[in-house]
C-alpha positions in Angstrom: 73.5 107.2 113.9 76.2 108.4 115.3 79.4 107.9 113.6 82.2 110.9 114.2 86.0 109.1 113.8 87.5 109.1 117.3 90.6 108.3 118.4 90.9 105.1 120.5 94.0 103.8 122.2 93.0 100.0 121.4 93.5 100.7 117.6 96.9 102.6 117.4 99.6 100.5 116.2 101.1 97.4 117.8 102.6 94.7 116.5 101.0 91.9 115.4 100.1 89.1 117.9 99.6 85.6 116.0 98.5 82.0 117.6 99.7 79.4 115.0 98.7 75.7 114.4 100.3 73.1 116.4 100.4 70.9 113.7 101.0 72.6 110.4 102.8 76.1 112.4 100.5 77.8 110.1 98.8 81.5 111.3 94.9 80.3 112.9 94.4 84.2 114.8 96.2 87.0 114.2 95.7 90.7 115.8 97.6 94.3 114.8 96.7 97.4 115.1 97.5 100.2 112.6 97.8 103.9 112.5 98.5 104.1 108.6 96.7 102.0 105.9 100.2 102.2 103.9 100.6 98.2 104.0 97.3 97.8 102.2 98.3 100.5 99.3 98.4 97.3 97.2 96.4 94.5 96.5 96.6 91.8 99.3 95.0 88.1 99.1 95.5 85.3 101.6 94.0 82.5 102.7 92.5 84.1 105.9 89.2 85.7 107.0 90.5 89.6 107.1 88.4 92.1 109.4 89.3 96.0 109.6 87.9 97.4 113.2 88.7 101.2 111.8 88.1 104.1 114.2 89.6 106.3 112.4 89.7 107.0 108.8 87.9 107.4 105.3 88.5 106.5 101.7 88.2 104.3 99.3 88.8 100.0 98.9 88.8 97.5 96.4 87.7 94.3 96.4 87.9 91.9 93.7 88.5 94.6 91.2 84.9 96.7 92.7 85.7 99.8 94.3 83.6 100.9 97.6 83.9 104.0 99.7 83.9 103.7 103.7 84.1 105.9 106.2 85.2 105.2 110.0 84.0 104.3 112.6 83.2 100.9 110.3 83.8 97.4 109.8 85.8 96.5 106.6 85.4 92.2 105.8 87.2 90.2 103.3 86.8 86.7 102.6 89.5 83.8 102.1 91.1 84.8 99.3 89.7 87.6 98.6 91.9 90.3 96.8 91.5 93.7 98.5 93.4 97.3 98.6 92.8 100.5 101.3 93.4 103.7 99.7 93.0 106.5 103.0 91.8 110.3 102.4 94.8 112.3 103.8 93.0 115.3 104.8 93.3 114.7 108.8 94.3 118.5 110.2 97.0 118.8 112.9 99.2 116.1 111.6 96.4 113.9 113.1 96.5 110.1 112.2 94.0 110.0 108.7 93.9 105.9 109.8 93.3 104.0 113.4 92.7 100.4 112.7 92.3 96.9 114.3 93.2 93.9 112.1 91.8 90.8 113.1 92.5 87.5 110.8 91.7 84.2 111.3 92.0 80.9 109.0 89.2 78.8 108.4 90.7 75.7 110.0 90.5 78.3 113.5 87.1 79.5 113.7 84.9 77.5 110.9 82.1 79.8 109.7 80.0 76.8 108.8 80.2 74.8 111.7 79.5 77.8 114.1 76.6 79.1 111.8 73.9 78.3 114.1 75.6 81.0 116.8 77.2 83.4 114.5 75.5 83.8 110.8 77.9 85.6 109.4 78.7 83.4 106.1 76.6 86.0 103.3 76.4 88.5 105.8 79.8 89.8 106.7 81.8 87.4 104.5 80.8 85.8 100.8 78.3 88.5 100.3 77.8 88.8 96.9 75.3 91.5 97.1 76.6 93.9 99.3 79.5 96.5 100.3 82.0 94.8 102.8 81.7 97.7 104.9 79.2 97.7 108.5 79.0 101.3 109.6 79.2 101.8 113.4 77.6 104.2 116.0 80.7 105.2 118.5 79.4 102.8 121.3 79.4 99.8 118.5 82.9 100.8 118.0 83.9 100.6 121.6 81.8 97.2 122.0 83.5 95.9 119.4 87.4 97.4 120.6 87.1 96.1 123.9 86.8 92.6 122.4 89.6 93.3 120.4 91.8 94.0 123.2 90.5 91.1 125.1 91.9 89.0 122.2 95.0 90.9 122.3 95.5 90.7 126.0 95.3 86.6 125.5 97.4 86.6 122.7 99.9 88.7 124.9 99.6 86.5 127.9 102.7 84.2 129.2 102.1 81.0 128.6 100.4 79.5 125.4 96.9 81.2 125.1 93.9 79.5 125.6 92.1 78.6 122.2 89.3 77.9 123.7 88.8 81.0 124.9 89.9 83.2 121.8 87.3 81.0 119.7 84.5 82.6 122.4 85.6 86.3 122.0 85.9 86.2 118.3 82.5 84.3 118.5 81.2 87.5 120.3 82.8 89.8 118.0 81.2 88.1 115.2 78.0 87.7 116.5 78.1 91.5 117.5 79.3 92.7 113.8 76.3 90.1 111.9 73.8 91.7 114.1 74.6 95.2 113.2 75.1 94.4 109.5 71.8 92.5 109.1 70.1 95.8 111.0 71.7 97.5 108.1 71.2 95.1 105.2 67.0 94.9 106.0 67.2 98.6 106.1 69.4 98.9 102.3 66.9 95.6 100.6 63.4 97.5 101.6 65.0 101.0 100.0 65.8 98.8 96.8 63.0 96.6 96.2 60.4 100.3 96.6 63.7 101.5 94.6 63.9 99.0 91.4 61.9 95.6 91.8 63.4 93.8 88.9 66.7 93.8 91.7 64.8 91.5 93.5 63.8 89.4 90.6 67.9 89.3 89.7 69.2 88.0 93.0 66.2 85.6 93.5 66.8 84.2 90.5 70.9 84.2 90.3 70.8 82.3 93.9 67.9 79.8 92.4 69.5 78.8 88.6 73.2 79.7 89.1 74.5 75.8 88.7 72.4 75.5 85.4 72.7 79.1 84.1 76.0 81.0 83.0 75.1 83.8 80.6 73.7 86.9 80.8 71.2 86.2 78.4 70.0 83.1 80.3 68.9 85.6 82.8 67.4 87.8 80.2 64.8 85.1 78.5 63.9 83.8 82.1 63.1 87.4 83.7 61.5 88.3 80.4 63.5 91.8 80.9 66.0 93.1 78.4 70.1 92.2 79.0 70.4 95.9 79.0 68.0 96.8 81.9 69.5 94.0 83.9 73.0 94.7 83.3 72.5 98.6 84.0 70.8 97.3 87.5 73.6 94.9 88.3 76.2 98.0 87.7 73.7 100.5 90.0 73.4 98.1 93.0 75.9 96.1 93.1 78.6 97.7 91.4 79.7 94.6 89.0 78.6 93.7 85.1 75.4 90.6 85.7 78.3 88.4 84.1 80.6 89.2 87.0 77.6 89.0 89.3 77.1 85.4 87.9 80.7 84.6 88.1 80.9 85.3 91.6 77.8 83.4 93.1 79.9 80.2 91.5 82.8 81.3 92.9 81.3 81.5 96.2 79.6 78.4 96.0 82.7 76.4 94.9 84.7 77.9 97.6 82.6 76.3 100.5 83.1 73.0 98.4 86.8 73.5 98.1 87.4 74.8 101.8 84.3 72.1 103.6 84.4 68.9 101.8 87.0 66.7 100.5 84.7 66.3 96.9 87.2 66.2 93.5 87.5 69.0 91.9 85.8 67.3 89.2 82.7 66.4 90.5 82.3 69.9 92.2 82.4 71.3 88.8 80.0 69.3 87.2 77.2 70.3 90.2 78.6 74.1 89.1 77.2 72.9 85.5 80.6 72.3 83.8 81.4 69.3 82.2 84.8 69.6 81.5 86.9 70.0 84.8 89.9 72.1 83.4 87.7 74.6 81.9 86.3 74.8 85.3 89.7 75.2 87.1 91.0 77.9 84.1 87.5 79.7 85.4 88.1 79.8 88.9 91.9 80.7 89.1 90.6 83.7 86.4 88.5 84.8 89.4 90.1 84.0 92.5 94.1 84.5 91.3 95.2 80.5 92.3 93.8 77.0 91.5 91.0 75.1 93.2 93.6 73.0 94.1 95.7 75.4 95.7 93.0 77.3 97.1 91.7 73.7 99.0 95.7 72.8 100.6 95.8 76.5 101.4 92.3 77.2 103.1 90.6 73.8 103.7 88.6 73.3 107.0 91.1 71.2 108.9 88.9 67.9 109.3 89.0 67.0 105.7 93.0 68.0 105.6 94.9 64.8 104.9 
């Protein structure tokens, strides 16, 4: 595959373009372009879908507290909420840019992942995907594919007169499509390597997304795999760079996060499917793991129609 970093006059800084609500005047599609990864030096968590089109560039990120590597020409995606940092390699020569980035973000109540996941399955693929890097590496003709979208966005953004939603639904719509195909490619290629690699993987994640709402621990995991805490936890770490506790932890967290952000449940009763009977010990869990309350997280990031 070919993947050499490449300068591209779509991804060198401009200044952000932003369609807001009509109703609440809050962002719903935003578009920037970067030539320095300073501003994401530090952590950074909203309630938006985040995607990094880099062209250029190579280093390291963290997302919720797990460090990847990435290397440009690549995708970078971050879920609602989702606490991330960039930290860039500065070893460009002749004072090149080390960093040529796109960043599209778009809120839920925009472009709803569920309701468009017939068209674009990208929910567990590019976004809440527990068992994966949130990086999609691209070939250089990916990379133009996917920054001549990103300009068409930009150019409606950048039109006179109010930009047509309609149509900036159908070239994120593309984009997306574009970016899930690529990363499934990549993910069938990664889960094949494992399995040959370390079968009781396979075992783990087949089981975590089968007994997640009914079992917590570690050792729940241990008795029902018949394989030692120890093995399982030293797997978790390998492939997927997290403790099995963590692992655990963040399947819930995904899972009541589509509550929170689809459905207008209580809090309540979406904990007790999630296996806790007592509701504060639920919320204390998920503002541990996701930095604010389920209750801030739904007026913040909840799909519009169930938004009083």
């Amino acid at each position: 595959m070919d993947r050499k970093a490449f300068p591209m006059d779509n991804s060198r800084r401009f200044d952000p373009l932003t369609l807001r609500d009509p109703h609440t005047g809050g962002l719903s599609l935003e578009i920037a372009g970067f030539d320095s990864a300073a501003a994401f030096a530090g952590p950074r968590q909203q309630p938006h879908f985040s995607v990094f089109l880099v062209s250029r560039g190579s280093g390291k990120m963290i997302r919720d507290g797990t460090e990847f590597g990435f290397e440009g020409p690549c995708l970078l995606c971050f879920s609602i909420f989702q606490s991330y940092s960039l930290d860039v390699a500065n070893d460009i020569p002749d004072g090149a840019a080390d960093f040529e980035a796109v960043l599209l973000t778009f809120h839920p109540s925009f472009f709803c992942l569920f309701e468009h996941r017939r068209e674009v399955s990208c929910n567990g693929v590019l976004f809440n995907n527990l068992y994966d890097t949130p990086e999609v590496f691209l070939a250089a003709e990916d990379c133009r594919t996917l920054l001549t979208i990103a300009s068409q966005i930009r150019d409606e953004l950048g039109r006179s007169g109010q930009p047509d939603r309609d149509v900036l639904i159908s070239f994120l719509k593309v984009f997306l499509i574009h970016a899930s195909r690529l990363k499934m490619e990549q993910q069938q290629t990664s889960a094949g390597a494992t399995r040959q690699a370390a079968p009781v993987v396979a075992d783990l994640t087949n089981a975590i997304d089968t007994h997640y709402k009914t079992l917590h621990q570690a050792g729940d995991y241990e008795k029902l795999l018949h394989v030692t805490a120890a093995v399982l936890n030293k797997a978790s770490k390998q492939y997927f760079h997290k403790t099995l506790t963590e692992l655990i932890a963040e399947r819930l967290i995904i899972e009541a996060k589509r509550q929170l952000y689809l459905t207008g449940r209580p809090v309540k009763e979406i904990a007790f499917e999630l296996g806790y009977t007592d509701e504060f010990y639920f919320s204390r869990f998920f503002k541990k793991n996701v930095g604010v309350s389920p209750q801030v997280f739904r007026e913040k990031a909840a799909y519009h129609k169930f938004v009083a």
